[in-house]
C-alpha positions in Angstrom: 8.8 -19.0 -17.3 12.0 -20.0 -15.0 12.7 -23.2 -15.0 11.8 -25.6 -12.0 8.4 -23.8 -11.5 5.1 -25.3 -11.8 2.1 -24.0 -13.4 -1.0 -25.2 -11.4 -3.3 -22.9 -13.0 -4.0 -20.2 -15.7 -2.5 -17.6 -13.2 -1.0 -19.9 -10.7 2.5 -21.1 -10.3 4.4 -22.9 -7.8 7.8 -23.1 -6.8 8.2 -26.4 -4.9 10.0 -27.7 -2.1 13.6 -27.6 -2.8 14.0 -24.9 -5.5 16.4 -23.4 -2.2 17.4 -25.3 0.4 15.7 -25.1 3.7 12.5 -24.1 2.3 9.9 -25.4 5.0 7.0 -24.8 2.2 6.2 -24.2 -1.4 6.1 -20.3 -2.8 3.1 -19.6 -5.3 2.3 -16.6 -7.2 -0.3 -15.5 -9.6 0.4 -14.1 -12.8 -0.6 -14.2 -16.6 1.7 -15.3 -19.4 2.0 -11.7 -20.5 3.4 -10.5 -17.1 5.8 -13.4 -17.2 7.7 -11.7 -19.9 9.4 -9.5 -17.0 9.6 -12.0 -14.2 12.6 -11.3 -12.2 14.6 -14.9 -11.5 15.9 -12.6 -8.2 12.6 -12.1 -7.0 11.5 -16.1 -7.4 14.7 -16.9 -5.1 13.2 -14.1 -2.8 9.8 -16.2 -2.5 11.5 -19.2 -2.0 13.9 -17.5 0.8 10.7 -16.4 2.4 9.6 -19.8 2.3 12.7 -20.8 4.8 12.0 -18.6 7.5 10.5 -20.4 10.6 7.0 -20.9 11.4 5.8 -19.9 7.9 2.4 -21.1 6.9 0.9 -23.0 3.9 2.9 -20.7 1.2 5.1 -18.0 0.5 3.0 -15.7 -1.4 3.3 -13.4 -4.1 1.0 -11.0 -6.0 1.1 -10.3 -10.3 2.8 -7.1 -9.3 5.5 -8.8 -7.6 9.5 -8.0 -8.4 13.0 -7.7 -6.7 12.7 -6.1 -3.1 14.7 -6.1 0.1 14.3 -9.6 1.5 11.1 -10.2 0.7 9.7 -9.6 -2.8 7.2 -6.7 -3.5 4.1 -8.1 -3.5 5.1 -10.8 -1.2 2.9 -12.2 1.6 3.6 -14.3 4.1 1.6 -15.8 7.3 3.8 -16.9 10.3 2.3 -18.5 13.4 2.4 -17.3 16.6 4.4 -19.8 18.6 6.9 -20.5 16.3 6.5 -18.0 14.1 9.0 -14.5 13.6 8.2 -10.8 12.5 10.6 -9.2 9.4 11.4 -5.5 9.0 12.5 -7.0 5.1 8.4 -8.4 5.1 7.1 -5.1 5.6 9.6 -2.4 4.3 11.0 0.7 4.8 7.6 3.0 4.4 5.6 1.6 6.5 2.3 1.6 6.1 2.7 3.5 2.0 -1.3 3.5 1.5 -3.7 4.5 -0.7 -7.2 6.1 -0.3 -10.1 7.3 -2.1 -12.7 9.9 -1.8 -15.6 11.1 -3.9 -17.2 13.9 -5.1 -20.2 15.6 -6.4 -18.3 16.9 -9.0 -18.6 15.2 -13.2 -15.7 16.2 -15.7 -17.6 18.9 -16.6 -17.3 20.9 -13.3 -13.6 20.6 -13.6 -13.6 24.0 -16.1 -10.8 25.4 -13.9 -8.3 21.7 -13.4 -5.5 23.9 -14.1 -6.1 26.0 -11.3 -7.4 22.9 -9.1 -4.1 21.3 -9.3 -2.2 24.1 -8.9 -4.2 24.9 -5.9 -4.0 21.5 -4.1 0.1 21.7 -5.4 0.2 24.8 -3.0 -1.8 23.6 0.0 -0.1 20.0 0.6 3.0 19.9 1.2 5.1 18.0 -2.1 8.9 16.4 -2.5 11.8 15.2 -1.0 12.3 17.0 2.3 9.0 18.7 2.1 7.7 20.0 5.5 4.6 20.5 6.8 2.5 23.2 8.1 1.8 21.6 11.0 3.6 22.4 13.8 3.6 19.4 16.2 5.4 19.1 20.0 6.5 15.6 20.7 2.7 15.3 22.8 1.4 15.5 19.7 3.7 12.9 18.2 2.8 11.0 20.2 -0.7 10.9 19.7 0.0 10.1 16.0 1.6 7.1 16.7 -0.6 5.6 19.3 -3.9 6.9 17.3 -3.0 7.8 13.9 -6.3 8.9 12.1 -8.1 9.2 15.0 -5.7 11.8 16.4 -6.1 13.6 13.0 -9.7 13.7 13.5 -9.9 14.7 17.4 -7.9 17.6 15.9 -10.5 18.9 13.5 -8.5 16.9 10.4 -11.9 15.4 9.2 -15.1 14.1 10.8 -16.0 11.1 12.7 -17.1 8.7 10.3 -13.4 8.6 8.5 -11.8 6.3 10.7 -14.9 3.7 9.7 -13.6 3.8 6.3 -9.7 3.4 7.0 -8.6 -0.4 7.2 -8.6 -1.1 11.8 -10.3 2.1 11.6 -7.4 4.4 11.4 -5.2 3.0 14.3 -3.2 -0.3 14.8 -3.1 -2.0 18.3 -0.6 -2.6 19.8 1.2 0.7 18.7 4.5 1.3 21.7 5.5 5.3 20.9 8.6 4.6 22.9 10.2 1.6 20.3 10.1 4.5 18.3 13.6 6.0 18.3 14.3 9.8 18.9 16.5 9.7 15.3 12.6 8.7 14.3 10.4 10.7 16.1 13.1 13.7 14.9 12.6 12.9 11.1 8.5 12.4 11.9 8.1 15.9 13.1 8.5 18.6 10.2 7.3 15.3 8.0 3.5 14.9 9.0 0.4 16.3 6.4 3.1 15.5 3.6 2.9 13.5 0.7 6.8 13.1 0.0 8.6 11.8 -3.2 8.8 8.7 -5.4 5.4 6.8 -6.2 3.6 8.8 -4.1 1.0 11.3 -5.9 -2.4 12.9 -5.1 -4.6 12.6 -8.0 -7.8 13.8 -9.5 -9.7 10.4 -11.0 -12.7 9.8 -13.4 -14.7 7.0 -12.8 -14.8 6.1 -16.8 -16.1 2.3 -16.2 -18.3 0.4 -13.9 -17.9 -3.1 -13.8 -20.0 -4.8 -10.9 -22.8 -2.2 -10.1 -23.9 -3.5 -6.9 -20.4 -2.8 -5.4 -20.1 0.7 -7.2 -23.4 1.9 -5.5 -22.4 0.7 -2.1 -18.8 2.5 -2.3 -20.8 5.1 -3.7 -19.2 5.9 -7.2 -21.0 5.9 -10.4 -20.1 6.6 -14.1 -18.6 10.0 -14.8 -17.3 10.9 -10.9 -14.3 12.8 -9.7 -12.5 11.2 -7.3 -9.5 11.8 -5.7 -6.7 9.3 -4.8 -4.3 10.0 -1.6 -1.1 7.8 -2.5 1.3 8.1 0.9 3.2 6.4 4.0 5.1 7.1 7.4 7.6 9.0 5.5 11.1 9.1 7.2 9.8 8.4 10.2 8.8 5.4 9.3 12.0 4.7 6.9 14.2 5.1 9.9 12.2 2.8 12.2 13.1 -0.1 9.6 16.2 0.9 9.6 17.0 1.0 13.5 15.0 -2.2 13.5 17.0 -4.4 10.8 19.9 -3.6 12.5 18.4 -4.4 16.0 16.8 -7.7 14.1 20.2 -8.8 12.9 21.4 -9.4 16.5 17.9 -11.4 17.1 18.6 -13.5 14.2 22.0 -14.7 15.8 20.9 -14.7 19.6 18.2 -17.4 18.8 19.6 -19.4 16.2 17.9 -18.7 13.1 19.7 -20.0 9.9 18.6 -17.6 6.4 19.9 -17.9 3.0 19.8 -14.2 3.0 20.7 -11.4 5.7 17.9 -9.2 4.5 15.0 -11.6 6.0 16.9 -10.7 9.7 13.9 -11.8 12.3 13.1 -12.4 15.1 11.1 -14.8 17.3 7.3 -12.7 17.5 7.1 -13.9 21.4 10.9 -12.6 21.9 11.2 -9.0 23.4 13.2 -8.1 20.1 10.2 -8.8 18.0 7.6 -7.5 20.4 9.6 -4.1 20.1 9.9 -4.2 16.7 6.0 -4.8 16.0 5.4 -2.2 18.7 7.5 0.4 16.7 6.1 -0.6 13.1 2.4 -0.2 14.2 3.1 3.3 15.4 5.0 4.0 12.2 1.7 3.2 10.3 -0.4 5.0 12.8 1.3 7.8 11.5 1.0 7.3 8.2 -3.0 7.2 8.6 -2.6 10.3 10.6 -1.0 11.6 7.4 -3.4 10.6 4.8 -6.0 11.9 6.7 -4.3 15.5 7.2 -3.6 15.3 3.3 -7.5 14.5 2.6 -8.9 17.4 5.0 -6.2 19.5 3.1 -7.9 18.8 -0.6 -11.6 19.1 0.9 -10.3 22.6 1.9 -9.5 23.2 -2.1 -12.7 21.7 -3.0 -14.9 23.0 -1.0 -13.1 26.9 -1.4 -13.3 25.9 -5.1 -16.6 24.3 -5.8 -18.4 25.4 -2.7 -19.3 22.2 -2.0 -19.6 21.2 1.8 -16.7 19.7 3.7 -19.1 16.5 4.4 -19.4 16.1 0.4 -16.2 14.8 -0.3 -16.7 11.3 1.2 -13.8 8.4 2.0 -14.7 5.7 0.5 -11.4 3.3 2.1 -7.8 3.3 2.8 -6.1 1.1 2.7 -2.1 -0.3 3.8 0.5 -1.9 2.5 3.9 -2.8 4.1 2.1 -4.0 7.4 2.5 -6.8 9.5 -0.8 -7.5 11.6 -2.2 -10.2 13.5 -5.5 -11.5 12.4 -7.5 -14.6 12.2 -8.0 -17.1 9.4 -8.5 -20.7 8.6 -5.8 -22.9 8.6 -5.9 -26.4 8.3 -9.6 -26.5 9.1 -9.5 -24.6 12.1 -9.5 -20.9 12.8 -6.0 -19.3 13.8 -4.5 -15.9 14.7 -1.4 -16.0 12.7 0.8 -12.8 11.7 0.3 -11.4 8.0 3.1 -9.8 6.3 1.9 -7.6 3.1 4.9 -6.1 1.6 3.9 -4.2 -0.9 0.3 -6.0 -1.2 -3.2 -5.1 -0.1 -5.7 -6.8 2.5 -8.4 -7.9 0.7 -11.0 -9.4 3.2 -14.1 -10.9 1.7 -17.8 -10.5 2.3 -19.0 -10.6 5.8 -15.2 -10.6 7.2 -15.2 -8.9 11.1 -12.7 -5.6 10.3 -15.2 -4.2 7.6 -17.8 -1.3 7.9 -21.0 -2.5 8.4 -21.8 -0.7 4.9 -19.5 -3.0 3.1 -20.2 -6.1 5.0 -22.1 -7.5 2.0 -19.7 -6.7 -1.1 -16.2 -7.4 1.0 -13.7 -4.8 1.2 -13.1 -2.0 -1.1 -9.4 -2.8 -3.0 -7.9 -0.1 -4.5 -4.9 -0.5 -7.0 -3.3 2.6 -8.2 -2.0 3.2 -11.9 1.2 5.3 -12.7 0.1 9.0 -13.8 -0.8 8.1 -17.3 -2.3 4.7 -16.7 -6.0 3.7 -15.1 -6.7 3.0 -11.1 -9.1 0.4 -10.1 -11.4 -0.2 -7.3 -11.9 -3.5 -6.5 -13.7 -5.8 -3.8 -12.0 -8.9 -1.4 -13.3 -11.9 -1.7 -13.6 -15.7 0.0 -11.1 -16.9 -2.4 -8.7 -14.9 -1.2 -9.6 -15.7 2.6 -8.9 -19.2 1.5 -5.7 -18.8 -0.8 -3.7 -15.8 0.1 -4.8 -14.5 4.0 -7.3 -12.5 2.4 -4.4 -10.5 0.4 -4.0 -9.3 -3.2 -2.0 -7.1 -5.3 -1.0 -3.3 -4.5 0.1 -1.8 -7.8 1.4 -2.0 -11.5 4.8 -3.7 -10.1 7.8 -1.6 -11.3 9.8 -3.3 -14.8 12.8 -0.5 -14.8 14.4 1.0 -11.8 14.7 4.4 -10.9 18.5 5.1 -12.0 17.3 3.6 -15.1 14.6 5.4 -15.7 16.2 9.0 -15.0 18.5 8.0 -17.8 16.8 6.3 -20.2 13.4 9.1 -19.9 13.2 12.8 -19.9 10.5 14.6 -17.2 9.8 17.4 -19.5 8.9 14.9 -22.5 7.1 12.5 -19.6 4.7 15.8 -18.9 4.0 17.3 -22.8 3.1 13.1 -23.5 1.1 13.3 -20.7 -0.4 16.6 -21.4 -1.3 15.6 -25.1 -3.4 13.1 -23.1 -5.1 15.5 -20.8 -3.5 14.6 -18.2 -2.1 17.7 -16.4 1.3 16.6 -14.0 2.7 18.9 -11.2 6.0 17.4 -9.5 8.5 20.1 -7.8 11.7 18.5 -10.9 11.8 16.7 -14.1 13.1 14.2 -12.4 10.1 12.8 -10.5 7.8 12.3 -13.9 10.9 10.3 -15.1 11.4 7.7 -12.7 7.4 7.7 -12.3 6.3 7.8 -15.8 4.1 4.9 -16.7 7.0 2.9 -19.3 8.6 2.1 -15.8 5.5 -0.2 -14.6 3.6 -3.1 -15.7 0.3 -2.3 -17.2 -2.0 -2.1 -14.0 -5.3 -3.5 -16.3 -3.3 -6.6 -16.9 -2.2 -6.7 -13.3 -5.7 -6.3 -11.7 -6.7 -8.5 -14.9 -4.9 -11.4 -13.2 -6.1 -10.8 -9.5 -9.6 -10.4 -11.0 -9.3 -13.8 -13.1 -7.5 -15.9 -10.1 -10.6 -14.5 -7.5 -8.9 -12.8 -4.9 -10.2 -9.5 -6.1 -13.2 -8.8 -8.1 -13.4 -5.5 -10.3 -15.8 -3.0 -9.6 -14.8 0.0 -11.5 -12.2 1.7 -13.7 -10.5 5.6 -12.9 -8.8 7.1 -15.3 -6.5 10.1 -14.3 -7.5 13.9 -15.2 -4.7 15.5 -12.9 -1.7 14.7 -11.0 0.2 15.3 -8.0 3.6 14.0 -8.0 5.9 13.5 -4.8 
């Protein structure tokens, strides 16, 4: 471990007071000796940059999964209050809103006689890659709608049925959402963009549920043993890239206009009462109002495949949550003994309210909110539930992913796509990506393991494990 850090527990460090100067409180982050092995010293000084930035509260965070990001680290979290407090485009990220959901089916591994024709269905019908464009063909009315109603929009449009947007973290659509912070540079690159799942880590994938660890949870997110499942992996694709963009820059300004000293250019902020801020929130909420639009256009595309498939009915195929990360939202938790709304960056970490917490469906009220962590093609997922602990420790936040160990660059040269899909293959695990190239800088050498990852949260309370997926199919970006 780096020096100057404190263990305070068998996950737990701290970095105190001091570690940078101007830190106005300590960082902590959870993680297990194991994961130590590939801490990044860069992304420490990133937590305790974090922990500079005015009106912070109690901690910079950071989840097991955490490593070197723009300004903030992935996995970071970070509560500011509203008075005093500021809003980062470098504490949410570039795609805003990059969630995950999870639906169910009828459907055991035995069903799945035809997965080779499954995937290369669901390959054809959604939309895959860099530059990829959709079927959909929106006017800038219809934009619109995405950004100020995201899932809801998708379902008044026949993209699914009412009860989805109960199941989608504030049901499907932020408040607060302003269409027109949204540049036309933005709204441009949104258009041909929406009902795609793009490139990188994003995937659509075909799940087993091979292990049930808390029953009780599993029935009321209504998996059991031996399900298919499929996992939606996507965000506000260049739409929401270039709003972060337009937005830093913008930011940058702020930062000098009210006199706000950082130890790194990337954290660029602004006041969240200024009009700078205000716009920038605005803009970022519509940016992941359209990435729920997307998800859900994605998911009524694979109930299309299923249900042609399996002739099962469109209702079948059930959403069990979504969930975002690389959001900043307002919401209320206990500080100091007393309940305050306070502004929660989650870059590149997942909300992870507890049992009886206000947002949740009234299903889920008693087991806290589904969490799901994705694996990396080859490796497990895992659903697991929020809990008090991480009310009290972390803003009701926890990890979002494996956490990546190599880079992309790296990857691409040190890995080969075609050997990346035979491995894979070997295992089962049938791959479809558009290049080589894609399995490469995705294949699962590049991330931590995710068991020992959710391991961690599970340990530390701040997520609980309910069940293990294991992949049978996948859809690569």
């Amino acid at each position: 471990m780096l020096e100057g850090i404190n263990r305070i527990g068998p996950f737990e460090w701290e970095v105190p007071v001091g570690f940078v100067p101007g830190m106005r409180v300590p960082g902590r982050f959870f993680l297990s000796d194991e994961l130590s092995q590939t801490l990044e010293r860069g992304a420490i000084t990133q937590l305790a940059n974090v922990a500079t930035m005015p009106g912070i509260i109690r901690n910079s965070l950071a989840m097991p999964d955490i490593h070197w990001g723009y300004g903030f680290p992935i996995g970071g979290v970070a509560a500011f209050g509203l008075d005093d407090g500021v809003i980062s485009p470098g504490g949410v990220g570039f795609d805003i809103n990059c969630g995950v959901r999870i639906l169910t089916t009828p459907l055991t591994r035995k069903d799945l006689q035809k997965k080779q024709e499954l995937i290369e269905n669901l390959f054809a019908a959604v939309p895959t890659g860099v530059g990829a464009k959709s079927t959909l063909r929106l006017a800038q009315k219809e934009l619109t709608g995405m950004l100020s109603q995201g899932a809801k929009w998708a379902v008044k449009q026949g993209y699914g049925i009412p009860d989805d947007v109960l199941f989608c973290e504030e049901q499907g659509a932020m408040e607060g959402a302003d269409p027109d912070a949204v540049s036309a540079k933005a709204r441009q690159r949104g258009m041909p963009q929406s009902g795609t799942l793009g490139s990188g880590n994003h995937f659509l994938e075909i799940q087993e549920v091979a292990e049930v660890y808390d029953p009780k949870a599993a029935e009321a997110f209504g998996l059991a043993a031996g399900q298919i499942c499929v996992m939606i992996h996507c965000g506000s694709r260049g739409l929401g890239h270039q709003v972060c963009t337009d937005y830093i820059q913008i930011l940058e300004g702020a930062t000098k206009k009210y006199g706000i000293t950082l130890p790194d250019r990337q954290l660029a902020c602004a006041p969240l009462q200024s009009p700078e801020g205000q716009k920038y929130f605005g803009a970022m909420a519509a940016s992941a109002n359209y990435a729920w639009a997307n998800r859900q256009v994605i998911m009524h595309m694979v109930r299309g495949v299923f249900a042609r498939m399996f002739g099962l009915a469109y209702e079948e195929l059930r959403l069990v949550y979504d969930v975002a990360h690389n959001v900043a939202k307002f919401e209320e938790h206990r500080v100091g003994g007393d309940r305050r709304r306070v502004c929660v960056h989650r870059k590149g970490a997942t909300r992870a309210f507890g049992p009886g917490a206000a947002d949740l469906p009234p299903a889920y009220l008693s087991t806290g909110q589904p969490v799901i962590i994705p694996g990396s093609m080859g490796t497990p997922s895992f659903l697991l539930r929020g809990t008090e602990a991480a009310m009290e420790k972390t803003f009701g936040s926890t990890c979002h992913g494996a956490g990546r160990v190599m880079s992309r660059t790296k990857a691409k040269h040190a890995l080969s796509g075609n050997v990346v899909r035979q491995t894979l293959a070997a295992e089962g695990i049938i791959v479809r990506a558009h290049n080589p190239g894609a399995l490469a800088d995705e294949a699962p050498q590049v991330y931590k393991p995710s068991g020992e990852v959710v391991r961690v949260v599970h340990e530390a309370g701040i997520s609980r494990l309910v069940a293990r997926l294991t992949p049978l199919g996948v859809i690569k970006g």
